[in-house]
N, C-alpha and C positions, 0 to 999 in steps of 0.2 A: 374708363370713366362711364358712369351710367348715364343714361338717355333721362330719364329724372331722378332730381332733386326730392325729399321729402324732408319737410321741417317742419315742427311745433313749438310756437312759442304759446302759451298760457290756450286761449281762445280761437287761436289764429291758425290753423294749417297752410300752410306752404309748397304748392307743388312747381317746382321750375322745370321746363323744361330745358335741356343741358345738351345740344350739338349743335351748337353756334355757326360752325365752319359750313352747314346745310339748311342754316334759319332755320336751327329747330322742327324738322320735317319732321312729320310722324314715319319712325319707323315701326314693325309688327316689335318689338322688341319695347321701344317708347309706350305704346299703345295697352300691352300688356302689363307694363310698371305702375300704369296710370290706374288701368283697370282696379291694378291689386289694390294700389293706394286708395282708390276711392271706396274699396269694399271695407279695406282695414278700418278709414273714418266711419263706415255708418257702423262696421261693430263695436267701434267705440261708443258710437252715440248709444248702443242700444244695452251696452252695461251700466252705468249706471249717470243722473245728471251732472255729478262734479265729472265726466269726463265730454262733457259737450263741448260740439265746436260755434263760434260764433261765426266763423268765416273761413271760407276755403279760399286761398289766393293763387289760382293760374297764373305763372308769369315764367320769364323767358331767360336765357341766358346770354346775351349778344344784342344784339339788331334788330329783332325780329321775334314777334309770339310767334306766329309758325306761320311756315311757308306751304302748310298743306300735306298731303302723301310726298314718302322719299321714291322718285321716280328712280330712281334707279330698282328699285326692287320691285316695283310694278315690271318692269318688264320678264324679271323672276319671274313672279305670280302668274304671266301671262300662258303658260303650258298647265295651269289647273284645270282640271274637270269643270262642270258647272257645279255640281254638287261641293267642290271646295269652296269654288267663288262663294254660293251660297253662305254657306258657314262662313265663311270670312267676313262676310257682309251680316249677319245677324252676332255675332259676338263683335265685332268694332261698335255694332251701334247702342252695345250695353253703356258706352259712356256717356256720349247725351243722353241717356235715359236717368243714368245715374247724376249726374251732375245737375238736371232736372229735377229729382228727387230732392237731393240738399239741401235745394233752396238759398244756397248761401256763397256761389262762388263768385269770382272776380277775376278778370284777365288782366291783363297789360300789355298793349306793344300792336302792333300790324297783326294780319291776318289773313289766310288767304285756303279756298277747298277747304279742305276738312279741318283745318282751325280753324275758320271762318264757321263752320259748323258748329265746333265746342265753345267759338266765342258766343255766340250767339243761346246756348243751352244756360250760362252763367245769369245771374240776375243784374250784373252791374258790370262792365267796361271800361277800362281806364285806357283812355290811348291819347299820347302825343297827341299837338297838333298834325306832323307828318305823317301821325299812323295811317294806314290805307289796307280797306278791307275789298272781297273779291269771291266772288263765284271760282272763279279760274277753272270749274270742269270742264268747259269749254273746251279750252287748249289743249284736254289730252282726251277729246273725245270720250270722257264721262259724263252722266246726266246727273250729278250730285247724291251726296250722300250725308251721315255725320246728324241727322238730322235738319238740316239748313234749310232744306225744301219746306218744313212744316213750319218751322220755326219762325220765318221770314217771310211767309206768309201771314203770320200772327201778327207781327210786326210794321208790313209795310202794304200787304195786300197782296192780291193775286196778281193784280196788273202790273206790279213794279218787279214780282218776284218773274214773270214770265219774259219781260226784259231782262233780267240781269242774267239769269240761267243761260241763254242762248247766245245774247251776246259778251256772255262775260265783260261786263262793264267794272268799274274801279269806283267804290264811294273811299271817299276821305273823313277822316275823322271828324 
């Protein structure tokens, strides 16, 4: 089963994210699918206007738009050089760059670290009443990533952003 989804219907792209049983974690595998997908839509955009998209829709497979990085493969990654980290950290961040770009995405569902990064890169947010979003680098001794630092800043200020980051606090939808 792939890690995403990729749909079109007329105007509408569709990317779901598809590993339920781990809330939709980003794995380097998910993350790369994503990548591609989002590159394929802007060469779409850029052959000709009957193939524009009016709306890219992020959304989830399960419970849950994403629970953030799959911890289990952080602990993999943890025997890289810093020179790998590097590079791992400058290609994951092409996505909130790119979905920035679009101008046209849309989530659905919870969120938390680094989907709480890509929810936030999106222009519009659909979440349950019980959806519940989250720093959570906290918890695994990260200082964030994904974008979320700048984004959230934009959003809520510096003073709300320098509380949530440290103490990982829970807003609700």
């Amino acid at each position: 089963m792939a890690d995403l989804k990729f749909n079109r219907d007329g105007l509408v792209a569709t990317l779901t994210l598809n590993w339920p049983e781990r809330l939709n974690a980003f794995s380097d595998e998910m993350l790369r699918e994503l990548m591609a997908a989002l590159e394929e839509l802007e060469d779409l955009e850029e052959l000709a206007a009957d193939t524009a998209i009016g709306a890219i829709v992020l959304t989830d497979a399960g419970r849950a738009f994403c629970a953030g990085g799959d911890m289990k493969a952080m602990v993999i990654r943890a025997v890289r050089t810093q020179e790998q980290r590097i590079d791992d950290l400058l290609w994951k961040q092409r996505i909130p760059l790119a979905l920035k770009q679009h101008l046209k995405p849309m989530i659905n569902g919870s969120a938390f670290g680094a989907g709480f990064g890509i929810a936030l890169a999106c222009d519009l947010s659909l979440a349950a009443d019980s959806a519940k979003f989250g720093t959570a680098f906290v918890k695994i001794a990260f200082s964030g990533d994904f974008g979320g630092t700048y984004t959230l800043t934009h959003l809520l200020g510096t003073a709300k952003v320098r509380e949530l980051y440290p103490l990982g606090d829970i807003l609700t939808a």
